[in-house]
N, C-alpha and C positions, 0 to 999 in steps of 0.2 A: 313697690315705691313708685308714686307717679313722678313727670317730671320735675314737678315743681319743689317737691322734698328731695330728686335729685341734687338740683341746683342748690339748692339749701345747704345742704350736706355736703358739696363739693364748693361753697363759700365758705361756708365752718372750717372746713381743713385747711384752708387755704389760710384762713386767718389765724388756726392756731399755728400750721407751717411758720409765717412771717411774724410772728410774736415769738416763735421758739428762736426765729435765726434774730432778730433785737435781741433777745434776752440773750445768747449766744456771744454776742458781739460784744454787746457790753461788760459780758463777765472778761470776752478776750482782753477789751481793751484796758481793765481795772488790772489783771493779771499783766498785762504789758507794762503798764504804771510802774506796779509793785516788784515787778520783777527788776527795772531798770530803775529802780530806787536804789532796792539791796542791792545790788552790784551794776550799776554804770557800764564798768568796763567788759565785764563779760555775761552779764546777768542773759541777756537777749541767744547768747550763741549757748545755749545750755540745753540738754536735756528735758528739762522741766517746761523751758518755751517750746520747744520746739517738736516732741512726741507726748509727754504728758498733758498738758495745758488742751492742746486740738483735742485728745481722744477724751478727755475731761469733758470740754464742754459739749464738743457733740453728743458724744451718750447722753445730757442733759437737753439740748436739745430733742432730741428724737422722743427723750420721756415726756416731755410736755407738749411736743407736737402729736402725740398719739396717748392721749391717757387712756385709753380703756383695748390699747394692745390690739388694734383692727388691722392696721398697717401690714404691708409686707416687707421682705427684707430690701428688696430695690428701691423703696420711697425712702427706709432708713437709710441708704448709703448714698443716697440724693440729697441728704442734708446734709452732709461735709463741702459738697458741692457748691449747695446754695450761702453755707459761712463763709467759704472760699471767697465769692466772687466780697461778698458783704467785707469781711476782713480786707482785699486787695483794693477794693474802693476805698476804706477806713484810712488803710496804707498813703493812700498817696492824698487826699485831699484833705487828713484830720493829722495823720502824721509825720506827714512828709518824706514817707522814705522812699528810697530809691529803688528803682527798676529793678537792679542786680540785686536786694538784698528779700524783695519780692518775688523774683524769680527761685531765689536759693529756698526760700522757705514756704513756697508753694507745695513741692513734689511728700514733704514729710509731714505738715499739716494736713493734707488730701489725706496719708497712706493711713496716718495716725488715728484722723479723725474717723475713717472709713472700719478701720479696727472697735475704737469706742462703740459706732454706733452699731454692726456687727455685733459688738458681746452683748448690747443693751437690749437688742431683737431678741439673743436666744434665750437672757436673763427674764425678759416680761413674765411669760405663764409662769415662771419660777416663783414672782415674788413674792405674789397671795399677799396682797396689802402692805407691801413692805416697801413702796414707793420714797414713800419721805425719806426713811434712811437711805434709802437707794441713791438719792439725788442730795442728800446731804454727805454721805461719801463721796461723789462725783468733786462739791465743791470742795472738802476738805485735802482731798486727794494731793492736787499742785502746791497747794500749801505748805505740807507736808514735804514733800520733793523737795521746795523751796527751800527748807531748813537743811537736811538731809546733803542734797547734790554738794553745798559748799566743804561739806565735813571726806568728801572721797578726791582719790590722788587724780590727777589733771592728768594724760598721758602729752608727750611732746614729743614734736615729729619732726624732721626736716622734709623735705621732697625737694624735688626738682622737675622743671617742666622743658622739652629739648624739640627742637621743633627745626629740620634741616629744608635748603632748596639749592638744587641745580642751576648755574647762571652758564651762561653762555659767555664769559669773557675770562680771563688768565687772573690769578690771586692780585698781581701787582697792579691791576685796574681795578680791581676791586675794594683795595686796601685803602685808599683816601676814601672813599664815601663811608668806612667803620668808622671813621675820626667823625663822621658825624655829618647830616644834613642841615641846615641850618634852615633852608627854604621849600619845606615838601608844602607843594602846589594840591588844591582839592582834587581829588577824583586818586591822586597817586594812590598805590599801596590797594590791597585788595580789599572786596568786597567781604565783609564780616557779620556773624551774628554779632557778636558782643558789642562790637563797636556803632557798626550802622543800625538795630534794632533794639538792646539794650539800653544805648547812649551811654555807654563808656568812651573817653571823649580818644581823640584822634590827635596822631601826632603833628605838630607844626614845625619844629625843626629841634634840631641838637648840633652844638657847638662844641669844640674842643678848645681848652686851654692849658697851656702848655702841652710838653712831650716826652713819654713814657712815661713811668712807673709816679705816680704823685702825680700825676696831670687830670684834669676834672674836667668830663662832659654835664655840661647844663642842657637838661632837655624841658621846653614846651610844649605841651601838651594842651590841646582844647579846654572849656572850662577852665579857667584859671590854674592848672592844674601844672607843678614845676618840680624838678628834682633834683636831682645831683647824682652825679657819679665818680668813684676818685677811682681812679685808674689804678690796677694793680698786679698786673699783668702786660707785658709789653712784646709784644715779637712780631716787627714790622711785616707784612703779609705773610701773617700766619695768627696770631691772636692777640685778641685783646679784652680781658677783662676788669671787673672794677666790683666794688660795693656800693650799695646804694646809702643816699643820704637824702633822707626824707626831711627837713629844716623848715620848712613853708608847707604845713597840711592844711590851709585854709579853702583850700580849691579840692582837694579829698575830700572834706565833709560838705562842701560845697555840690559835690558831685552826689556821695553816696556814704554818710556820715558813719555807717559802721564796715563799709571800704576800706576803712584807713589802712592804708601797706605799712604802717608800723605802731601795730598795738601789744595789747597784754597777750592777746592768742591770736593774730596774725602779725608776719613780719616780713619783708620782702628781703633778703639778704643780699647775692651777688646774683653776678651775670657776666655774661659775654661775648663775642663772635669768637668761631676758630674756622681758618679758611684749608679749606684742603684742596691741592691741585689734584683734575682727572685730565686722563687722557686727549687730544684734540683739541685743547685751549682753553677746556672747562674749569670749571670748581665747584668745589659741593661748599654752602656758607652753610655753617650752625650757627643758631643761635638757642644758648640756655639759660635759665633764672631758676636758681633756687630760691626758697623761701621754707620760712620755721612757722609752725602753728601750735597751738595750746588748746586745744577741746578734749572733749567727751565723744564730739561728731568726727575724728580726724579723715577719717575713710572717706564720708560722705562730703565734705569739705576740698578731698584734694582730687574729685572727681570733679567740681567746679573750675578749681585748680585750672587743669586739663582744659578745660573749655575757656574760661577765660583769657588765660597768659598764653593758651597754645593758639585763639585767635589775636592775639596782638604779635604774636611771635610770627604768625602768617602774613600780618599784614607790613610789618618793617621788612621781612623778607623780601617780600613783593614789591617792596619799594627799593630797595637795593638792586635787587634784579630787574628793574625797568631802569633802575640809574644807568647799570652798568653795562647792557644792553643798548639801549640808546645809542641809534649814531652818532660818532660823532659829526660836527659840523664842517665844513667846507671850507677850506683855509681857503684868505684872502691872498688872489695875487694880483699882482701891477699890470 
């Protein structure tokens, strides 16, 4: 082959490549439509979106990126790749969603798709002309799913996400800043994936009203984002917990619209500090948040869990221990 039938041939590919990953995308995004038609509320967090659908189209990709089975198995598992990036662009400038819900459905779409186009490599010398049905399975497949998935039992979970720091100062110094910051200043509280690279927004303060048990923190949060907490627990330097009341989600989908902390299959339930004295003036602060989910993915879900709520759990910690830490100031005399 001279060079110029090189070139040729390595133009050909290329363009049936970027015609497989269009055609790819837009089946994705019909199947995103149709998915979040029939069910709204949980249609997206399913099975069918989110292992079926990727290993679906990519195997369809791969068939009509290589129709005559030249390919090797690394260029097929290069196309989940190449949808990847194609879907994450779709994501945010045709659909608008958010950072964290793109980040959650990266790692299963990759694994998924990588799977499809894997079977669709060993399946070619198999077909012996049996292509069409090949790739008419492929589409009818999620379809199928689609009907199917809603007919099986939902599993429901609780968890809890527990995330402790060492301060440097006695429970009873430490006990008015649980009632709440009202004024945290930029830079406070620490450096985070979720929050500083994600953009899951940052807390601005929290107030307390009233005292004990019926008493309600209001917290701001960046993004329009606000909430409620009704005190339920009360043990003046020692703990204090509450339940959340989500009443204003305009700023949640504002943020990150299948985020929401209280839906059909996520729900953010309670929380709280519990202060324990150590030795030398110390204290260990905890802070925990349970929350209830409703998937098919429960597992895979509450390892995000983990990463998310245990980087905000890190970053109010670090802001309590720099409150409480902090010298105090220099009393005034005559």
């Amino acid at each position: 082959m001279d060079e110029g039938e090189q070139r040729r041939t390595w133009a050909s590919g290329w363009r049936r490549v970027t015609a497989a990953v269009a055609l790819a995308l837009v089946i994705a995004l019909g199947g995103y439509g149709l998915i979040a038609a029939m069910d709204p509320d949980r249609g997206l967090v399913s099975v069918t979106f989110l292992l079926i659908l990727p290993a679906a189209i990519c195997a369809l990709a791969c068939y009509v990126a290589d129709p005559w089975a030249q390919r090797r198995m690394g260029a097929y598992l290069l196309m989940p790749v190449w949808l990847l990036l194609a879907v994450i662009v779709a994501s945010g400038f045709i659909l608008h969603e958010g950072v964290v819900c793109v980040l959650m459905l990266s790692p299963l779409w990759l694994i998924s798709g990588m799977g499809g186009a894997a079977l669709t490599h060993r399946l070619r010398r198999r077909l012996d002309g049996k292509g069409r049905a090949y790739c008419s399975a492929l589409l009818v497949l999620p379809l199928v799913a689609m009907q199917v998935e809603p007919m099986l039992p939902v599993p429901q979970e609780e968890r809890a996400v527990v995330r402790s720091i060492v301060i440097d100062a006695p429970p009873q110094a430490i006990w008015p800043l649980l009632r709440g910051i009202p004024d945290v200043k930029p830079g406070e509280g620490a450096w985070n994936f979720s929050q500083d690279l994600a953009g899951i927004p940052r807390p601005l303060g929290a107030s307390l009203f009233g005292e004990g048990v019926g008493a309600e923190r209001r917290a701001n949060w960046g993004g329009q984002v606000r909430f409620r907490e009704r005190i339920t627990e009360w043990q003046p330097g020692s703990r204090i917990g509450w339940r959340f009341i989500f009443d204003d989600l305009d700023g949640w989908r504002f943020t990150d619209r299948h985020m929401v902390p209280d839906s059909p299959y996520f729900r953010v339930t309670r929380g709280g500090y519990t202060l324990e004295p150590l030795p030398g003036g110390r204290s260990r602060l905890t802070l925990d948040t349970h929350y209830w989910m409703k998937t098919h993915l429960n597992g895979y879900a509450a390892l995000w869990g983990e990463v998310f709520l245990g980087d905000l759990h890190a970053n109010l910690l670090a802001l309590v221990k720099q409150r409480a830490e902090r010298p105090s100031p220099p009393s005034l005399r005559p």
